[in-house]
Backbone bond lengths (Angstrom), bond angles and torsions (degrees), N, CA, C in turn:
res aa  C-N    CA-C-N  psi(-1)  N-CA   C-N-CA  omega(-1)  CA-C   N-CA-C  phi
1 X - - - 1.457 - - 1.526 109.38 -
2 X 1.590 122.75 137.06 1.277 122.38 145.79 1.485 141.74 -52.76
3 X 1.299 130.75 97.08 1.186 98.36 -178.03 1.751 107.55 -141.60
4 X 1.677 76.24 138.96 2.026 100.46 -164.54 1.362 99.90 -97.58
5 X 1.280 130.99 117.62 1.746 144.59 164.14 1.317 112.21 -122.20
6 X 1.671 107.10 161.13 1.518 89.14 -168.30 1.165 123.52 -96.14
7 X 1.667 110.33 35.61 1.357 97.30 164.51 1.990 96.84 -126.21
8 X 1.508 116.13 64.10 1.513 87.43 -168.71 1.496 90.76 160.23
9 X 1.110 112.36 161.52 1.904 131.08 142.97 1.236 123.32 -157.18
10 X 1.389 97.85 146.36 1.584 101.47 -159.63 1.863 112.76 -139.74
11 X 1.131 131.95 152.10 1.429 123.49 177.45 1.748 83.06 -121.79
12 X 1.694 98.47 139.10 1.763 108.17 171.47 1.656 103.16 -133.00
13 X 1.398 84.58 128.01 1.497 105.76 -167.29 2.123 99.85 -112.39
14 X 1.621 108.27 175.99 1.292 133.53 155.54 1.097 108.76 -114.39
15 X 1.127 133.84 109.29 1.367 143.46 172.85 1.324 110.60 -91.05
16 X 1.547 135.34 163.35 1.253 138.01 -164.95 1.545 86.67 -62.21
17 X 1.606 95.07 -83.20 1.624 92.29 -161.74 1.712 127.38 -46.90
18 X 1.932 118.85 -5.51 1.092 95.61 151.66 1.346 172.65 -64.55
19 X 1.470 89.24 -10.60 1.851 120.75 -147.71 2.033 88.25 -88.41
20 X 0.880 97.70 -53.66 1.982 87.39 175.73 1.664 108.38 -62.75
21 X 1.196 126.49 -41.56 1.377 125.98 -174.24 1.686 108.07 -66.63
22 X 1.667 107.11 -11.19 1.710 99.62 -168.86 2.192 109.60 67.69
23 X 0.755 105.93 23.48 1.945 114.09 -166.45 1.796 104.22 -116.84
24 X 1.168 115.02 148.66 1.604 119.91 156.23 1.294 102.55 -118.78
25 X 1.879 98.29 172.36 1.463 99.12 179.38 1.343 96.08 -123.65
26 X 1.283 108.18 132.07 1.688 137.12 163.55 1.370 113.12 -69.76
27 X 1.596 127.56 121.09 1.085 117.66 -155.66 1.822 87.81 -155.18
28 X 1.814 119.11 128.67 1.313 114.33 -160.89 1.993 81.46 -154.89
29 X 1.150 101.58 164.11 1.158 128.17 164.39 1.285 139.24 -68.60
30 X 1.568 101.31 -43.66 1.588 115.34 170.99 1.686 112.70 -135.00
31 X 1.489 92.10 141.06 1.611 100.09 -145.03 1.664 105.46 -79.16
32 X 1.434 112.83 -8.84 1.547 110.13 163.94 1.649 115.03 -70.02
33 X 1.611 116.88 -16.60 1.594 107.86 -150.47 1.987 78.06 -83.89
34 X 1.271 145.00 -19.72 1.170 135.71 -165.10 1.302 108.45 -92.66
35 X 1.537 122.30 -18.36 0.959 135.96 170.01 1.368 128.75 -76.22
36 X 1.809 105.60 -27.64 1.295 103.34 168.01 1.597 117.09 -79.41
37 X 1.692 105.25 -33.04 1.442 105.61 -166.54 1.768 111.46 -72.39
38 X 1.797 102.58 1.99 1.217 94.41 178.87 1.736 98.01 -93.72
39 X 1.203 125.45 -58.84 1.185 123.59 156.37 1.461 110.40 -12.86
40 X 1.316 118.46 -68.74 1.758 89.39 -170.46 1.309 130.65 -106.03
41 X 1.554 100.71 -0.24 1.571 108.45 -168.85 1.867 103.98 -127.13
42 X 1.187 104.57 -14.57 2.736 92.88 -154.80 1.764 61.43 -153.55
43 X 1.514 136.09 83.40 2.009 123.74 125.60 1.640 86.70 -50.17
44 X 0.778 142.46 -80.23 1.766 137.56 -166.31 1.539 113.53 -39.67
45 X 1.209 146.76 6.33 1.062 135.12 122.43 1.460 141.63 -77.42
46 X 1.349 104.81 149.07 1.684 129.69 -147.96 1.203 113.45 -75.24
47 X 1.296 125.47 162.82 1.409 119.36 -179.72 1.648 120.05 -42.11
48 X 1.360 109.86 155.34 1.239 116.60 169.25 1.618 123.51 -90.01
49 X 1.167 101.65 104.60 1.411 93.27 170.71 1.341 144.69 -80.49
50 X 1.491 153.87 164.77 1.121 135.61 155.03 1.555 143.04 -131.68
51 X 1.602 125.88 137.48 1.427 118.20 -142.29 1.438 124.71 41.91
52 X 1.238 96.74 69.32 1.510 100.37 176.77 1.747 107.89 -130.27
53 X 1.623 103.05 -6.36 1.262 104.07 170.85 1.538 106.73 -118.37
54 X 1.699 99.69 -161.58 2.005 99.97 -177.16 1.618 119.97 -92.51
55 X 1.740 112.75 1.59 1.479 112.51 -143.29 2.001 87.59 -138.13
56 X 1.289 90.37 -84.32 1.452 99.00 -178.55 1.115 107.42 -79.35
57 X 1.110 110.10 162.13 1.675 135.46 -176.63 1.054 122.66 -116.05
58 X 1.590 110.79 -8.06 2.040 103.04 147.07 1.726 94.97 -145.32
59 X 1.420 79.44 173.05 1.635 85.31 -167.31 1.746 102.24 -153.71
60 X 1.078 121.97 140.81 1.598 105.19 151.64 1.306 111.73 -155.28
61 X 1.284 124.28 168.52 1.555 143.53 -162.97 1.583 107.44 -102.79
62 X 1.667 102.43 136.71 1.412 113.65 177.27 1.621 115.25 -161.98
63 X 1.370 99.76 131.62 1.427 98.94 176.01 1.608 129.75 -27.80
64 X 1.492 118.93 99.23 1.280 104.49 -178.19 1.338 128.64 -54.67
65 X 1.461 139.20 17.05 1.721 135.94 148.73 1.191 98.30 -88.21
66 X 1.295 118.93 -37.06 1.613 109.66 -173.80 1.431 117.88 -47.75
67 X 1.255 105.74 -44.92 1.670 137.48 178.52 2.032 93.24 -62.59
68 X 0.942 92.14 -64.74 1.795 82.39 -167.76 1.392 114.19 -41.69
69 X 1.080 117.03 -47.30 1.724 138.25 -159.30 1.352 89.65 -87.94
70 X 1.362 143.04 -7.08 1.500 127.58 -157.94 1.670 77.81 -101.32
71 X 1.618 113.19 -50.37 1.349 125.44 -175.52 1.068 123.59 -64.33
72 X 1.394 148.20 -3.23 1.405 154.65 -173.77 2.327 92.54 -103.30
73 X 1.632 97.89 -41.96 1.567 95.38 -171.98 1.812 105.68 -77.32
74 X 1.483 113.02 -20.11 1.689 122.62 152.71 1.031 116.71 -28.89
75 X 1.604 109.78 -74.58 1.539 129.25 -178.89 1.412 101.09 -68.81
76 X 1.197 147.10 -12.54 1.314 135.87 173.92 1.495 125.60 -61.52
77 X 1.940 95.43 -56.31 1.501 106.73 171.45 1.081 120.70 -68.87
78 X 1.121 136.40 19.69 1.751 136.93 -178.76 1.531 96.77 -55.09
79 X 1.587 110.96 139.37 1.832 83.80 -179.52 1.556 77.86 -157.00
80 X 1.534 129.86 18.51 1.249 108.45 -157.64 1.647 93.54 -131.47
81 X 1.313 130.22 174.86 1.591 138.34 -167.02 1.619 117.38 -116.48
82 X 1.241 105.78 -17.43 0.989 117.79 178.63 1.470 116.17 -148.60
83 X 1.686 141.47 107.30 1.201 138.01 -162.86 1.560 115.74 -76.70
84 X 1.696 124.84 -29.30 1.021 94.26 -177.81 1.553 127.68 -88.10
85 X 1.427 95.08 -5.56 1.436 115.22 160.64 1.383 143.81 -51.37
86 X 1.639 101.39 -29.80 1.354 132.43 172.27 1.432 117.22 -81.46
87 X 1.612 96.09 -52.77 1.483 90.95 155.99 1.567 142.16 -62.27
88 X 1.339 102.58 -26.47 1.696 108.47 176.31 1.756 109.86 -81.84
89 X 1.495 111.48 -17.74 1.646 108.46 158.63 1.893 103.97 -84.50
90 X 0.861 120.36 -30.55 1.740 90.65 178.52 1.049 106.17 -132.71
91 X 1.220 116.68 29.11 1.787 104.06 142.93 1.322 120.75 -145.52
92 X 1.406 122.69 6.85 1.443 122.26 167.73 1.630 114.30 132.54
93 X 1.191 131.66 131.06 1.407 126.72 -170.85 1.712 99.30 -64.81
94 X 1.941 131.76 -29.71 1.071 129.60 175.18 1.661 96.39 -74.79
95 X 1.042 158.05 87.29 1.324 160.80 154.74 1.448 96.04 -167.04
96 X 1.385 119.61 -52.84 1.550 106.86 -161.55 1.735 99.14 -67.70
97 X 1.696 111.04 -30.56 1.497 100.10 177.92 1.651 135.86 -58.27
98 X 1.560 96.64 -34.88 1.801 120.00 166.08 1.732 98.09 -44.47
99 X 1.665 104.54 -58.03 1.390 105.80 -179.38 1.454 129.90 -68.44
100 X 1.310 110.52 -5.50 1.326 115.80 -179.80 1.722 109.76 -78.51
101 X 1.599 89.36 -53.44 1.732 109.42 170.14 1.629 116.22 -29.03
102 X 1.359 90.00 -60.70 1.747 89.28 -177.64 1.479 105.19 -72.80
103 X 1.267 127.68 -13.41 1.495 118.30 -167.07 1.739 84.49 -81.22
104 X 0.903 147.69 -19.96 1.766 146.25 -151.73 1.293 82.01 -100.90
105 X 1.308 128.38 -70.91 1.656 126.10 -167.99 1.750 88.60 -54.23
106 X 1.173 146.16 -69.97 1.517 130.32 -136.77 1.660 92.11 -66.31
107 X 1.206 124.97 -22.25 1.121 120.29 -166.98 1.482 141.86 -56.75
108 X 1.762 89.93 -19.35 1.457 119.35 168.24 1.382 123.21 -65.59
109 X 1.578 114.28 -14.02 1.455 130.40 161.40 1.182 118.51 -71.44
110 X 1.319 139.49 -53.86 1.038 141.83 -176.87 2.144 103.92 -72.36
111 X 1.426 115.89 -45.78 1.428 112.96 161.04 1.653 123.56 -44.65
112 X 1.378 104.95 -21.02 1.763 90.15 -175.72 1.302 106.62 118.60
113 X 1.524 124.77 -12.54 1.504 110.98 -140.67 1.789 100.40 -94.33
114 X 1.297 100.72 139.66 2.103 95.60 174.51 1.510 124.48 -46.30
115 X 1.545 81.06 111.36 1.928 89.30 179.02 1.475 108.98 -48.30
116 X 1.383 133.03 -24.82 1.395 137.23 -149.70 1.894 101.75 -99.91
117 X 1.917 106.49 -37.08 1.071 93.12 156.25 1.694 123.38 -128.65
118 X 1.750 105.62 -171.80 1.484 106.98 178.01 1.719 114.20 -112.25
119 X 1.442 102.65 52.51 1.599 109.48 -153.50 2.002 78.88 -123.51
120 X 0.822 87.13 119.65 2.015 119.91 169.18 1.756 98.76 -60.24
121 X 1.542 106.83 143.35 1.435 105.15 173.27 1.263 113.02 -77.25
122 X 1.340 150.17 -24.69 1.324 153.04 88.64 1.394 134.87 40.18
123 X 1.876 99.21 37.27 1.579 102.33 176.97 1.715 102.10 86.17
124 X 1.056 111.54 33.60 1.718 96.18 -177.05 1.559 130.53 57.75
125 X 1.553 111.16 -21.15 1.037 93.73 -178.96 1.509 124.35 -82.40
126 X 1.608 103.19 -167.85 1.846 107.22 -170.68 1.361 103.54 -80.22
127 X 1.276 121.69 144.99 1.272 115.86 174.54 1.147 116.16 -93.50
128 X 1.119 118.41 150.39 1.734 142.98 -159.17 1.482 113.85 -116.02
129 X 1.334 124.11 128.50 1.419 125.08 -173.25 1.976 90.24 -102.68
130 X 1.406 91.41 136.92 1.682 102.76 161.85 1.191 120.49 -109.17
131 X 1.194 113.15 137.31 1.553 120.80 163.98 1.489 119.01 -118.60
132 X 1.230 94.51 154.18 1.525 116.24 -173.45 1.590 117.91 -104.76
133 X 1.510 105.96 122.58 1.648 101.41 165.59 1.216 118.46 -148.72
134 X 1.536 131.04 176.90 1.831 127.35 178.27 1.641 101.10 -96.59
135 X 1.280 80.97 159.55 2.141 96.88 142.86 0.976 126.72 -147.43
136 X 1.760 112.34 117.87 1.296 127.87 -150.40 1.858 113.11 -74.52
137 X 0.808 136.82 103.04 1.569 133.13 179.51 1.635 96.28 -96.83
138 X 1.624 116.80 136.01 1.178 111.25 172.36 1.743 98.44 -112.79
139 X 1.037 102.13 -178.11 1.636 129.75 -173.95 2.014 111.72 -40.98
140 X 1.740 95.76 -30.54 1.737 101.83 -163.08 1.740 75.16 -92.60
141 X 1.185 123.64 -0.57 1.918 117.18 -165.23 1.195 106.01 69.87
142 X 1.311 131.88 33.88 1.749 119.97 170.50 1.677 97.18 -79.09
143 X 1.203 91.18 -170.11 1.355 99.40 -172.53 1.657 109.35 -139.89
144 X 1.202 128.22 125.03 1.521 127.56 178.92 1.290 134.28 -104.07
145 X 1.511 95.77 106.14 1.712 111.15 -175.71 1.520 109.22 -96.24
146 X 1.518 112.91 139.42 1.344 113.86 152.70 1.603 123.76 -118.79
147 X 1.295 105.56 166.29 1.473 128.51 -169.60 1.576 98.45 -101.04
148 X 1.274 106.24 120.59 1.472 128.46 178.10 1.924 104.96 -82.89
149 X 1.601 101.63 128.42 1.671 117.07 -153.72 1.871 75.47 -51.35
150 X 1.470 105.34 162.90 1.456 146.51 173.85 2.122 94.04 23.12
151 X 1.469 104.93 43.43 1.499 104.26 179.60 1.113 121.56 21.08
152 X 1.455 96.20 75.37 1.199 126.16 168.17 1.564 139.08 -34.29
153 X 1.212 132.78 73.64 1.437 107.13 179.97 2.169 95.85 104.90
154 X 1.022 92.86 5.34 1.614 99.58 -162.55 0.999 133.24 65.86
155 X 2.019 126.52 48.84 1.256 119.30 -156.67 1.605 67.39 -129.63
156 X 1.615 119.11 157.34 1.276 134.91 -174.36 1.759 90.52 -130.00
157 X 1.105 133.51 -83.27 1.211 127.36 153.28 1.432 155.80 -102.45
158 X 1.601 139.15 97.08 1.213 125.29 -159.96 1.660 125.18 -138.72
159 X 1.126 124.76 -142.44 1.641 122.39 -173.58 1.988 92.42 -101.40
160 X 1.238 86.19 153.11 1.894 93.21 163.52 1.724 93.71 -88.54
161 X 1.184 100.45 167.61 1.281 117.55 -176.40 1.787 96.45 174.10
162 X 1.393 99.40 167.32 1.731 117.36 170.33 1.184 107.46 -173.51
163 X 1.634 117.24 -174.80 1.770 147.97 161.52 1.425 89.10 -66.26
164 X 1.345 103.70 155.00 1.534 126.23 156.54 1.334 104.76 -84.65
165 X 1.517 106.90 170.30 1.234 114.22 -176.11 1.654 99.64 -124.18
166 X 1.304 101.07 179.78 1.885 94.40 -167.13 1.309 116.77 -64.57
167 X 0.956 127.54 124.91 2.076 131.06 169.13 2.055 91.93 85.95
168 X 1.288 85.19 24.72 1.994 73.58 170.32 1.417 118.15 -119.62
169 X 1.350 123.24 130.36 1.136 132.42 -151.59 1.819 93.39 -89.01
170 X 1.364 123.19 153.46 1.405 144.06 158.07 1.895 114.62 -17.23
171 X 1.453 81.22 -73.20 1.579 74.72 169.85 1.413 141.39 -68.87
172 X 1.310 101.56 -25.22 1.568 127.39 152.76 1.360 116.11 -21.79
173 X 1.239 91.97 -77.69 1.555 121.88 -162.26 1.583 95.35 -65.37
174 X 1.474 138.64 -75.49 1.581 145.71 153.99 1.191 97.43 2.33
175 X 1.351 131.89 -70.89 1.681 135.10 -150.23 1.411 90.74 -83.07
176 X 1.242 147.94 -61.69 1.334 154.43 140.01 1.369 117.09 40.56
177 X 1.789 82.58 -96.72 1.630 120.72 173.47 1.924 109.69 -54.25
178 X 1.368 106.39 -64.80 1.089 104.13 155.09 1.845 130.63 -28.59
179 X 1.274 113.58 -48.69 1.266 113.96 177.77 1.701 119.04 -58.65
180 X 2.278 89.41 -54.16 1.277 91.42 -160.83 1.887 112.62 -55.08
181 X 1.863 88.73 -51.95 1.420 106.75 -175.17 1.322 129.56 -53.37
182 X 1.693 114.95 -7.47 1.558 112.69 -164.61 1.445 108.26 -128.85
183 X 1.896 79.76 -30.35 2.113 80.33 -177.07 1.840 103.09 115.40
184 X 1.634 107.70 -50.56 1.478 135.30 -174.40 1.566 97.52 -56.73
185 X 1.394 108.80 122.50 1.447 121.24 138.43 0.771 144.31 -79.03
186 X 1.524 155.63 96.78 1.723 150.58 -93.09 1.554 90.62 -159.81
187 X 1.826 82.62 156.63 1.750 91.71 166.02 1.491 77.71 -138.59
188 X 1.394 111.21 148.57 1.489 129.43 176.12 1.813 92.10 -80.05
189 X 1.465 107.17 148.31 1.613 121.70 162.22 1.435 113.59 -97.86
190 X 1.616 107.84 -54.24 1.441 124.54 -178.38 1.338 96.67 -155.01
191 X 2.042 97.94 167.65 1.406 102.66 179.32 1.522 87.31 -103.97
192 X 1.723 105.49 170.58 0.883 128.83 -166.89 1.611 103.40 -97.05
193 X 1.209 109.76 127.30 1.558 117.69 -175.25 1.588 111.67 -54.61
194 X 1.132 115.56 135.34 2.137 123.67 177.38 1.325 95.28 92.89
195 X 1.664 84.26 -179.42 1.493 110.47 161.39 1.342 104.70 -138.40
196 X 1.636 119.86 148.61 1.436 140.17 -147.33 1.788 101.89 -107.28
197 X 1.209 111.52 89.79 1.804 90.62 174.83 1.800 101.51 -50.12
198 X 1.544 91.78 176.64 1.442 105.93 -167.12 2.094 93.19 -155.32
199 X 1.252 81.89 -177.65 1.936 72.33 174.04 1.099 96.13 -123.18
200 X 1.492 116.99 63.00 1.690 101.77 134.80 1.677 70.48 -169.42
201 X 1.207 141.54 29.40 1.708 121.59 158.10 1.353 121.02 153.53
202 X 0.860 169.36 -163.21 1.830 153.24 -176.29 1.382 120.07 -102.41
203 X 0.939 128.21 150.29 1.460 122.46 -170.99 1.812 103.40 -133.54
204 X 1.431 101.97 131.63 1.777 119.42 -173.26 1.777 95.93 -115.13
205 X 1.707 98.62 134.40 1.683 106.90 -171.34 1.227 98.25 -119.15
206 X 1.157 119.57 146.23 1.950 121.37 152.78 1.592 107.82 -107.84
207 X 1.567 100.95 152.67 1.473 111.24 171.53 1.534 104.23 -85.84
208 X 1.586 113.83 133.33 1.374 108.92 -164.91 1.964 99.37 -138.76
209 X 1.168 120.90 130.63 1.258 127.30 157.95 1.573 124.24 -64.38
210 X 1.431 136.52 119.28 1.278 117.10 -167.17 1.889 110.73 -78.80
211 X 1.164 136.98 156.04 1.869 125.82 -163.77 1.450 97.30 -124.21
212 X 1.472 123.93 73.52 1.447 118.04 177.11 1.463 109.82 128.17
213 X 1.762 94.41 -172.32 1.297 82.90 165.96 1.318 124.56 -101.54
214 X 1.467 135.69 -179.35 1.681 108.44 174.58 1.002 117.20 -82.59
215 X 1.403 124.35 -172.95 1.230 153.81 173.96 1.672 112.92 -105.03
216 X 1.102 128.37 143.31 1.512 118.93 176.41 1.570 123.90 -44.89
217 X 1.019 135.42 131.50 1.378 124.87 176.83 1.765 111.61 -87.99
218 X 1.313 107.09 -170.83 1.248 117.22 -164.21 1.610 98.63 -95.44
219 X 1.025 120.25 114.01 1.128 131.13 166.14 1.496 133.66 -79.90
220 X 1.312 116.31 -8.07 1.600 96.88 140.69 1.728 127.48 -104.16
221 X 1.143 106.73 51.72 1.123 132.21 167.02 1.472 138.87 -132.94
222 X 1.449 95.17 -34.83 1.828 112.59 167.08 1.566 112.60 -137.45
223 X 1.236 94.09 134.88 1.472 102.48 -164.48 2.118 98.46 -100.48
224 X 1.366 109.93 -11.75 1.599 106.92 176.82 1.502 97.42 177.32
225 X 1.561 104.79 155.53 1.372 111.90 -175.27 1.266 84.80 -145.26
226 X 1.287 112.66 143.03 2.067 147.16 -176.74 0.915 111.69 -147.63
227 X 1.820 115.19 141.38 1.396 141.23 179.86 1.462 81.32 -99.43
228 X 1.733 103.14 137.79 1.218 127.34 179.62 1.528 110.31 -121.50
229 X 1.480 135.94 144.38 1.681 111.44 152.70 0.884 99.60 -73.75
230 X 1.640 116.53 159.64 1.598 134.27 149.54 1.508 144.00 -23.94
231 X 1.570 100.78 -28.40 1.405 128.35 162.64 1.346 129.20 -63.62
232 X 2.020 97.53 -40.20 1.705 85.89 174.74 1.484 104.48 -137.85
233 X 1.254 122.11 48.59 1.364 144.38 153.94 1.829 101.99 -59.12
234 X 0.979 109.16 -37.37 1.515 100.43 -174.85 1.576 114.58 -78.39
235 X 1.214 86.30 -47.52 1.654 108.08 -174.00 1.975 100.91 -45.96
236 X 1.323 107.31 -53.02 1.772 123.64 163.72 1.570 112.91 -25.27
237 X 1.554 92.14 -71.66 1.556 113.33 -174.23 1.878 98.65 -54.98
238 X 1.109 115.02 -50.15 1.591 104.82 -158.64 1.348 105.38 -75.73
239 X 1.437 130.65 11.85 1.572 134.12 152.44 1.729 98.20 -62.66
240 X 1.186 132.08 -50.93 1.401 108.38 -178.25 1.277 129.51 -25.59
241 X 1.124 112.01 170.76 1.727 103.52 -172.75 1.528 97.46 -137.20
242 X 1.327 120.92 -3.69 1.774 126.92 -157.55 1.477 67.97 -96.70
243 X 1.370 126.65 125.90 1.861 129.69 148.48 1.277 111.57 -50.35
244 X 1.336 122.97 -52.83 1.975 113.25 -155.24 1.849 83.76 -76.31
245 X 1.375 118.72 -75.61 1.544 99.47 -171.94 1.072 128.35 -33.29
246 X 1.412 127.73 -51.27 1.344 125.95 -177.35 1.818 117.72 -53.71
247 X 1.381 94.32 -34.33 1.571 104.65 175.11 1.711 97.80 -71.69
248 X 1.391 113.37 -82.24 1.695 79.44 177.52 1.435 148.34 -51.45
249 X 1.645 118.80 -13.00 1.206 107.85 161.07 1.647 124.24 -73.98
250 X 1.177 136.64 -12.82 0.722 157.10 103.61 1.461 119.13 8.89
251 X 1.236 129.67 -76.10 0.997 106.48 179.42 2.035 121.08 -108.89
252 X 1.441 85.78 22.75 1.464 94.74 177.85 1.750 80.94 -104.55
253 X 0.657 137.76 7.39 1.843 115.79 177.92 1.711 95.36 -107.55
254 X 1.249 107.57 -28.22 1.920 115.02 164.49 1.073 121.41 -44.63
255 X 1.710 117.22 -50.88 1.278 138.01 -170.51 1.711 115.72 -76.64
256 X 1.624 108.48 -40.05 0.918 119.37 168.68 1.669 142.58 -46.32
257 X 1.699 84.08 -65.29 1.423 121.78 134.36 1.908 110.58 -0.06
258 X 1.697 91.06 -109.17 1.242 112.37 133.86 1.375 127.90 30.15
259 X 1.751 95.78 -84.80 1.488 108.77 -166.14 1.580 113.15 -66.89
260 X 1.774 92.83 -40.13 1.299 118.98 -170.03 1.779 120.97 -39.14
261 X 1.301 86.26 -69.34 1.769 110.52 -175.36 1.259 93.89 -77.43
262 X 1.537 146.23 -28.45 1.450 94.11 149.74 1.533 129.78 -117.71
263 X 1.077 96.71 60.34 2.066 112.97 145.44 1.823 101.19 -97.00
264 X 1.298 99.82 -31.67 1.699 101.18 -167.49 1.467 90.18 -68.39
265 X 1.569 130.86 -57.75 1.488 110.55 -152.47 1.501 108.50 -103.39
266 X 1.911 114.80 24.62 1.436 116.92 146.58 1.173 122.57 -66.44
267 X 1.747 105.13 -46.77 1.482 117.80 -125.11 2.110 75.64 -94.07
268 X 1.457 123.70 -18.86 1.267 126.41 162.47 0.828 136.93 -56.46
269 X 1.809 114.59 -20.90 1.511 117.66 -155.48 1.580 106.15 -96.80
């Protein structure tokens, strides 16, 4: 079974060698979330190990009653109204987003869509998740890129962007992401013409003015944000090392670009 709480996620399996020991194996992604659930729920589970299996990267063993009874006092502390909310107060607005992700994919269950496939009613094809983000141009026309915490995914410098969240509109979400990821409070001018594949679904930008000064951003999500000129905004971007992103940032900073100079030689005429 999967199971997402807000302090943690975890997949719990029977493994061969459990079933004589009476034990399951606890198996999570990040090696504090096993650490907390031992802390507050299984002291009776066993060391943590690491890479010792094919999937997760830590794992550890515990009496399966131990596990039941740890899980009934889980469901006990529920104390909150909204989960991903709970999670983005105690464990990070970058965690509740991972969790948002899968909440968009599960969503195709409740739509109707075939558990067996990932084909959209929509012409057969695969369905594609969009995300939404800005690009901040200030007053001198620089342009503001940030650096995703421990370059993430292999991006060195790029746009914030994300998923929407339920009943949130496009621009919403843009000013949002923008907020969380940069710090910047924005007003959109215009959107930015297309949509950007991405590797895992298309991505839609607005041109956005930043309104003040910022606010701290989220730091496990951005590790630094810089005003760039226009000139070597690219030069920034082509430190990426991920090919398809770099190619679309790339040509969403073109478009932008683009958009820019001409609002400048309307708003002149």
């Amino acid at each position: 079974m999967w199971l997402a709480t807000s302090f943690g996620f975890f997949s719990i399996v029977r493994k061969s060698d459990d079933t004589a020991a009476r034990t399951i194996t606890v198996r999570a992604r990040v090696k504090s979330d096993l650490e907390k659930l031992r802390e507050r729920y299984l002291p009776q589970m066993g060391p943590v190990q690491t890479d010792v299996g094919t999937d997760y990267r830590y794992r550890a063993k515990v009496g399966h009653a131990d596990f039941a009874i740890a899980l009934l006092r889980i469901g006990l502390d529920i104390d909150y109204s909204n989960f991903k909310d709970c999670v983005a107060k105690r464990q990070g607005v970058g965690r509740a987003h991972v969790y948002g992700e899968l909440w968009h994919v599960l969503l195709k269950l409740q739509e109707g869509e075939p558990v067996s496939s990932p084909e959209s009613r929509a012409g057969g094809r695969t369905a594609r998740r969009v995300s939404f983000g800005g690009v901040l141009v200030d007053r001198q026309g620089r342009i503001l890129l940030r650096k995703p915490r421990g370059e993430f995914d292999n991006y060195v410098w790029t746009f914030a962007k994300g998923l929407s969240t339920p009943g949130e509109r496009p621009e919403e979400t843009a000013l949002r992401e923008v907020h969380e990821e940069t710090g910047y409070r924005a007003e959109i001018i215009e959107k930015i013409p297309s949509a950007f594949p991405g590797g895992m679904g298309s991505n839609e930008y607005f041109l956005m003015v930043p309104l003040g000064e910022p606010d701290p951003f989220d730091t496990s999500e951005t590790s630094q944000v810089l005003w760039v000129p226009q000139r070597e905004a690219a030069a920034h971007i082509e430190l990426t090392r991920n090919e398809k992103g770099r190619k679309r940032d790339l040509a969403v900073l073109a478009e932008a670009i683009k958009t820019y100079n001409r609002l400048r030689r309307d708003a002149s005429d």
